[in-house]
C-alpha positions as CSV (number, residue, x, y, z in Angstrom):
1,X,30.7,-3.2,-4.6
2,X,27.4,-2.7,-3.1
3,X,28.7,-0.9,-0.1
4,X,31.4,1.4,-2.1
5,X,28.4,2.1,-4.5
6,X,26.0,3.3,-1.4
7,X,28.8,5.2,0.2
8,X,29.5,7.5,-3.1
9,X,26.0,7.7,-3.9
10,X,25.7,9.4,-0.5
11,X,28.2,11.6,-0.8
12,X,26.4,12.8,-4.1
13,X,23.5,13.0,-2.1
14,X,25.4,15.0,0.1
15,X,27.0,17.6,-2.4
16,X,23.6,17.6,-4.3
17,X,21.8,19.4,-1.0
18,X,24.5,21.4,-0.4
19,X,24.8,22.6,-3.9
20,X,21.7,23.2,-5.6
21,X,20.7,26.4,-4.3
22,X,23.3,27.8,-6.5
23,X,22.6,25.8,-9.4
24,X,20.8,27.9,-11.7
25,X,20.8,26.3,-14.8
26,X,20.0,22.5,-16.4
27,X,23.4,23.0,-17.5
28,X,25.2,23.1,-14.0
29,X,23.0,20.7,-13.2
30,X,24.1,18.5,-15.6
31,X,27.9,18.9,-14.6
32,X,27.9,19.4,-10.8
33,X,25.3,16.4,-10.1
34,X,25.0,14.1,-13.3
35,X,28.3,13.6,-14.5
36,X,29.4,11.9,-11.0
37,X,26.9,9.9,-10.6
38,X,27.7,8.6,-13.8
39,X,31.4,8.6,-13.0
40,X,30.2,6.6,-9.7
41,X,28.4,3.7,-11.8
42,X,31.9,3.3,-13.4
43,X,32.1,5.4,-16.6
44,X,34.5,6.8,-17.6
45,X,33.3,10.6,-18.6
46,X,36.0,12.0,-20.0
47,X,36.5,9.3,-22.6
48,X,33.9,10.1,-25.7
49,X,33.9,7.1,-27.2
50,X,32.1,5.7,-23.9
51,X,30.4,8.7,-22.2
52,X,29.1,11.2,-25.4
53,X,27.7,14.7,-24.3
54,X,25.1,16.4,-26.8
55,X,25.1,12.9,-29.1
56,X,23.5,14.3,-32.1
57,X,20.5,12.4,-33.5
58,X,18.5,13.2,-36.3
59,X,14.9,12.6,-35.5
60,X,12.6,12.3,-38.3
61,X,12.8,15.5,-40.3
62,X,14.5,17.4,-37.3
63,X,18.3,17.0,-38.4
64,X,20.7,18.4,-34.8
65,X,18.7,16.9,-32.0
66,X,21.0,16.0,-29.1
67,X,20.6,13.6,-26.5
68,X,22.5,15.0,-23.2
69,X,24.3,11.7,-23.0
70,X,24.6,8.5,-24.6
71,X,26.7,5.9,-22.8
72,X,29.0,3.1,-24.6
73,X,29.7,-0.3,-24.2
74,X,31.5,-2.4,-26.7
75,X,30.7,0.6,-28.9
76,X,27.2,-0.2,-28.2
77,X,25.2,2.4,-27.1
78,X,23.2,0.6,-24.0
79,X,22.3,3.9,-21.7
80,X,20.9,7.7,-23.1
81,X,20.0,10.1,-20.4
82,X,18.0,13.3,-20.6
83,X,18.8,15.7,-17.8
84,X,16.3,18.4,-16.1
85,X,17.1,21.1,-13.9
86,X,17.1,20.0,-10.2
87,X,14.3,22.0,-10.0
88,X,11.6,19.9,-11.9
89,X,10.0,16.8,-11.7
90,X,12.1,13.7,-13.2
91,X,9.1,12.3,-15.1
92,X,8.7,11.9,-19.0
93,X,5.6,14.4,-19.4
94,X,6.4,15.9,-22.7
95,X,10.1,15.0,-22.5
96,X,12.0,14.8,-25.5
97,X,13.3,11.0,-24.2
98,X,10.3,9.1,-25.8
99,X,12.0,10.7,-29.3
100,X,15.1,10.4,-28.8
101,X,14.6,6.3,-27.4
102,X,12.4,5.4,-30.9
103,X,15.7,6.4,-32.8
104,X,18.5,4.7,-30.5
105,X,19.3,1.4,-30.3
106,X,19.4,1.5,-26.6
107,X,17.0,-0.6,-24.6
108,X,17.2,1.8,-21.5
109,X,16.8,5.6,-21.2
110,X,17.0,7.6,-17.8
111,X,15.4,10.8,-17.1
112,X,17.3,13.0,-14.5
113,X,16.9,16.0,-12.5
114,X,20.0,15.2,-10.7
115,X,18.3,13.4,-7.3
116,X,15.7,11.3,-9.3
117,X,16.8,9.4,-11.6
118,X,14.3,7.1,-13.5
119,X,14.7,4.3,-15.9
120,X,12.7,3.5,-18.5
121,X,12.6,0.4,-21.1
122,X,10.0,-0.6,-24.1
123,X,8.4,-3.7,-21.9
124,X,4.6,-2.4,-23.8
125,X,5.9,-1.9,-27.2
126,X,9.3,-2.8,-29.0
127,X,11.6,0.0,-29.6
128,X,8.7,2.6,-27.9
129,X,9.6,4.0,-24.4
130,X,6.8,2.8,-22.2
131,X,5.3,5.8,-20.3
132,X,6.2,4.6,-16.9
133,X,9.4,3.9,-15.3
134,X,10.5,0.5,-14.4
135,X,12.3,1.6,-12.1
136,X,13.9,4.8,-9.7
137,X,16.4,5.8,-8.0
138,X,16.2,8.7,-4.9
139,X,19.1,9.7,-3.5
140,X,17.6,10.9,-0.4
141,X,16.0,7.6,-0.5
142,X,18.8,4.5,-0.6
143,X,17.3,1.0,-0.7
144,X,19.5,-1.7,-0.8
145,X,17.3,-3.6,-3.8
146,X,17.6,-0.4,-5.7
147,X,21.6,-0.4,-5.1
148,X,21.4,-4.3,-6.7
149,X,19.3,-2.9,-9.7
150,X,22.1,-0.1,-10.3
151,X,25.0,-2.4,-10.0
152,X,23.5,-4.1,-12.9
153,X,23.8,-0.9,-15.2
154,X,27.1,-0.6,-13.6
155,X,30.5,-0.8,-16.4
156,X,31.7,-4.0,-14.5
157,X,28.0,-5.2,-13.5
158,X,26.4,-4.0,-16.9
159,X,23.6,-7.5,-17.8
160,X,21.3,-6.7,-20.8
161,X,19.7,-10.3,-20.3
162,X,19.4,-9.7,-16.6
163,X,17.9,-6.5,-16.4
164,X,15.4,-7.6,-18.7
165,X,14.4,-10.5,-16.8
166,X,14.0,-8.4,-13.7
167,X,12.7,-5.3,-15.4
168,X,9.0,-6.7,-16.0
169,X,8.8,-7.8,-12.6
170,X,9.8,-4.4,-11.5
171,X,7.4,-2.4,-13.7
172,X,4.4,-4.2,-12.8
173,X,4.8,-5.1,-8.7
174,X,5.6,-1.5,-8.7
175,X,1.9,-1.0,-10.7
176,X,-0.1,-3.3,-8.5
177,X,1.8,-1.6,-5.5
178,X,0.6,1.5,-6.7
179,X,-2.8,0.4,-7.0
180,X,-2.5,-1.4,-3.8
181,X,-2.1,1.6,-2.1
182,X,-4.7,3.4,-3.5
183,X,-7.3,0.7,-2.5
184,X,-5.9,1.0,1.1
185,X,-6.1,4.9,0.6
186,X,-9.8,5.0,-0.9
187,X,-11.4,1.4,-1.2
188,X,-13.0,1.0,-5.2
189,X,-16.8,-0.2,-4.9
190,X,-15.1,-3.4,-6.6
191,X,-12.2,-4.3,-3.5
192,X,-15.0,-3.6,-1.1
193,X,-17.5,-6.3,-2.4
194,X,-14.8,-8.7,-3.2
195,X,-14.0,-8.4,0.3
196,X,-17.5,-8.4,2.0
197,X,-19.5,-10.7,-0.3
198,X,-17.1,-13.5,1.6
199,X,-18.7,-13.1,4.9
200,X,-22.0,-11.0,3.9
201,X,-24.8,-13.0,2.7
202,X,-27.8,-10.1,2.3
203,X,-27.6,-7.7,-0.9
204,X,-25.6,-5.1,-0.8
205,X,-26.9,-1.5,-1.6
206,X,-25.9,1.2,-2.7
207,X,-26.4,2.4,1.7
208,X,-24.4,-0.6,2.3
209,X,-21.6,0.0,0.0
210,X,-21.2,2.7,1.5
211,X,-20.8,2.2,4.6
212,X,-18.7,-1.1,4.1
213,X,-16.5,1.3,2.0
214,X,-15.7,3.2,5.5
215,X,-15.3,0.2,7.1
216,X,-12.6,-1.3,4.4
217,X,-10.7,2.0,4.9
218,X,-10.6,1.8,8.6
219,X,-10.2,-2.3,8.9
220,X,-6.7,-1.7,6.3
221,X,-5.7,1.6,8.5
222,X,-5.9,-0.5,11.4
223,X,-4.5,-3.7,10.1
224,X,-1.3,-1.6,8.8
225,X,-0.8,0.0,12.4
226,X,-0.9,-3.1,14.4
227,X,1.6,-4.9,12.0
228,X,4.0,-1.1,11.7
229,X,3.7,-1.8,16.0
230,X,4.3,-5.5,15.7
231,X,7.7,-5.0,13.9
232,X,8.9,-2.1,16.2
233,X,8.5,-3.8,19.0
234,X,10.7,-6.6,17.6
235,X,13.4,-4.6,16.5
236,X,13.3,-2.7,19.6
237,X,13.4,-6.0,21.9
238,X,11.1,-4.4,24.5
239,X,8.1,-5.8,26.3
240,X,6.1,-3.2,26.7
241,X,3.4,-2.7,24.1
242,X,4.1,0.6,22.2
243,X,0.7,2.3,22.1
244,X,-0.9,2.3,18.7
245,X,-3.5,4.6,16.5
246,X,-6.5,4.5,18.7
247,X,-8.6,2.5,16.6
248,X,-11.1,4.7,15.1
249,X,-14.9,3.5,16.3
250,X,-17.5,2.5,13.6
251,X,-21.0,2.3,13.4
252,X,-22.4,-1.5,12.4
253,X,-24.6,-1.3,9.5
254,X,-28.6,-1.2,10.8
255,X,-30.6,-4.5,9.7
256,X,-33.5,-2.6,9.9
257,X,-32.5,1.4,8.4
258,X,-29.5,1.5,6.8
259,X,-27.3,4.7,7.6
260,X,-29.4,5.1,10.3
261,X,-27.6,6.8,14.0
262,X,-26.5,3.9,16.6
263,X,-25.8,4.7,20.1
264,X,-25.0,1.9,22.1
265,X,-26.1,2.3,25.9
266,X,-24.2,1.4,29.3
267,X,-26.6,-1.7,29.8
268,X,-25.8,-2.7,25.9
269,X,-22.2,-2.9,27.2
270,X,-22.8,-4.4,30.8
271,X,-25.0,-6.7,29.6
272,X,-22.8,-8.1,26.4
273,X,-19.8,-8.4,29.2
274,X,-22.5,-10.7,31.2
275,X,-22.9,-12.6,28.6
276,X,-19.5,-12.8,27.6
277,X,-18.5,-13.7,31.0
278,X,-20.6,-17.0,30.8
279,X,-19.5,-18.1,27.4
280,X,-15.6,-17.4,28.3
281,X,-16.1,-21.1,30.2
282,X,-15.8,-22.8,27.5
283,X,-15.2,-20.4,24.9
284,X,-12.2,-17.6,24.1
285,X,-13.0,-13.8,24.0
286,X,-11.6,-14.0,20.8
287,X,-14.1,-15.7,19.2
288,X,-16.8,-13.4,21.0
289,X,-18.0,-10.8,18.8
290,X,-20.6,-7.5,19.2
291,X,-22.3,-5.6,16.6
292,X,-25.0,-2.8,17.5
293,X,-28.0,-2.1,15.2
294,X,-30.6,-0.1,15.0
295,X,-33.4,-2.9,17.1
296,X,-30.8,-4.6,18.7
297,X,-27.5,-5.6,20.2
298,X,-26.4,-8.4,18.5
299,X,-23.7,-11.3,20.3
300,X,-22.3,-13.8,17.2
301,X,-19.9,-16.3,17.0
302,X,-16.7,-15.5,15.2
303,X,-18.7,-11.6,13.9
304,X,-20.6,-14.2,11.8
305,X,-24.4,-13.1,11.7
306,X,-25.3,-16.6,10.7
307,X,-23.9,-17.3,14.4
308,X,-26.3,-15.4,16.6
309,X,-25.7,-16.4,20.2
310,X,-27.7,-13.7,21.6
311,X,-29.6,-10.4,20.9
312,X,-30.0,-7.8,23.8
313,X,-33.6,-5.9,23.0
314,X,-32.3,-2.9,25.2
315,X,-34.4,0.2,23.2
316,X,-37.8,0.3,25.0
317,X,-39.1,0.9,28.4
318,X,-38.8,-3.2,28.5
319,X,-36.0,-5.3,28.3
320,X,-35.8,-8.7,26.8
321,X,-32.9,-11.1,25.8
322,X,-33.4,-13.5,22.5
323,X,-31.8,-16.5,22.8
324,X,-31.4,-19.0,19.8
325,X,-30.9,-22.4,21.6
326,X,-33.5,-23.9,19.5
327,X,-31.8,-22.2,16.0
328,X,-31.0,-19.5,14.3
329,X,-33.8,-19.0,13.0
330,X,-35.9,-19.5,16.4
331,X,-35.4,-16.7,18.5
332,X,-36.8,-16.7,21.6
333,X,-37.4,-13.1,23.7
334,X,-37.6,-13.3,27.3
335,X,-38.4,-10.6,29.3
336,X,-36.2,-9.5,31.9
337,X,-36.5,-7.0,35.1
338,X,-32.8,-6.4,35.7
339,X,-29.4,-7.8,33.7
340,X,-28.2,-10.0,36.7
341,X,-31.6,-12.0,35.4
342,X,-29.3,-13.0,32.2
343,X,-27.1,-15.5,34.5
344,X,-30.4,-17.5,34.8
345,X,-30.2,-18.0,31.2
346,X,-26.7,-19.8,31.2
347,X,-27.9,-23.2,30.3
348,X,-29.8,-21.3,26.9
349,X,-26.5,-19.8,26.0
350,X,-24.1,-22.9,26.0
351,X,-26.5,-24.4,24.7
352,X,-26.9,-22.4,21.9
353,X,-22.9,-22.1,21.4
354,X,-22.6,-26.1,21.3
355,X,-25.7,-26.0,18.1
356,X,-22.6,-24.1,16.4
357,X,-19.9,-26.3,17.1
């Protein structure tokens, strides 16, 4: 069923581009791109005892209203759908299918535009349309989880009990989707320090929200890419790595000025890869972490700031290394005349690693 159902619905798809440039009206809409794919879920249209047209429905103290089309089972009505030309949005702005669904017994409505189709149940408020969608269909867009949704408002597939057990579910992973993305679009002040307050133990400021906020945005952008890289590779079956978004580059927060410029120098690098080189004896490069500030280059354990291993002092006409072998809070700054003098400090460093492990 599944596979029939996807093959007609792209055929609709199909006739509906090829069409609608000469479909003027919400009318022809209605006829060349409704009607089938209400034929295609298994209706029969041209019985009116099943598929109405223009149902009349007296709403309040308007007598004539008519819904475009109210659907039959059993001689209960369990689908009305409000059509739109293919022109506008399918949504339920100011549409007349909030009126029409407080005086039906339905428990589903649908509003149309003929490529869209969206349907809506009462999940806030009995017997009151909620104002969002449950759940929607795209032609252009054909998943197969939307195709098992459909089959259930299907003639031979039609479940009251189980669209209604799914239909919550729907609504709301689709809401907390939606906010989802937003968070990884523009990170709220209260994702950020949810996130940060787990690894940052100094107060954050308004500065530092700030700048954590950029830093959210770019850690999410980055995490997305490597796993959307990860999965092509896969279903590719290749070795080679397929080249991802260059990873944007950040400025670490300053412990002394927040906001304030960074530039990390050539020695800062040389001499972190020094350093680096002596810890990889007993330690992966994984667990090596950098972060430039203002005073310093700092080298941590696991990019934990509780972890210093070492601090490069690289910003005056001097030069000096702290080392933290007698604790975190101890540092000690030795002056050095050139960065090969950092290998003489070897037995500091793994020194300092093993007060961590």
């Amino acid at each position: 069923m599944e596979t029939d159902l996807k093959l007609k619905l792209e055929q609709l798809h199909e006739r509906v581009d090829a069409l609608k440039d000469q479909i003027n009206t919400e009318e022809a809409t209605k006829n060349a791109f409704v009607m089938p794919f209400i034929q295609i879920i298994g209706y029969d249209i041209f019985n009116p005892t099943e598929v109405i047209p223009e149902f009349i429905c007296d709403i309040g103290t308007k007598k004539g209203e008519k819904i475009d089309y109210v659907i039959k089972k059993d001689g209960e009505p369990i689908l009305i759908i409000e059509c739109k030309h293919w022109k506008e949005k399918a949504d339920a702005h100011n549409s007349q299918l909030h009126r029409y669904y407080h005086v039906s017994k339905s428990r589903f409505g649908v509003l149309t535009n003929g490529h869209q189709y969206n349907f809506y149940a009462d999940l806030e408020k009995p017997n009151i349309m909620d104002e969002k969608p449950f759940f929607t269909l795209d032609l252009s867009n054909l998943k197969d989880s939307s195709l098992k949704i459909l089959e259930k408002f299907s003639k031979n597939g039609y479940n009251l009990e189980g669209i209604l057990d799914s239909a919550e579910s729907l609504k709301y992973i689709k809401a907390i989707r939606n906010e989802f993305e937003k968070e990884i679009k523009e990170p709220s002040d209260e994702m950020v320090r949810m996130l940060v307050n787990r690894f940052f133990d100094k107060p954050i400021t308004a500065s530092r929200l700030a700048t954590f906020k950029e830093y959210t945005r770019k850690a999410f952008s980055n995490s997305i890419n490597e796993s959307i890289n990860f999965r092509l590779k896969n279903a590719l079956n290749i070795n080679e790595t397929i080249p991802s978004k260059t990873t944007e580059e950040i400025t670490p927060i300053d412990d002394t000025k927040d906001n304030a410029k960074i530039i990390t120098t050539e020695e800062e690098v040389e001499g972190s890869q020094i350093v680096k080189a002596i810890l990889r004896e007993i330690l992966p490069a994984s667990r090596i972490a950098f972060r430039d500030t203002l005073s310093y280059f700092g080298i941590l354990l696991d990019d934990n700031n509780r972890k210093p291993l070492c601090r490069l002092h690289f910003n005056s006409s001097n030069k000096y290394i702290e080392l933290f072998h007698n604790g975190k809070d101890n540092g000690e700054k030795k002056l050095i005349a050139s960065l090969e003098e950092i290998y003489s400090y070897k037995a500091e460093l793994l020194s300092t690693l093993k007060n961590y492990e």
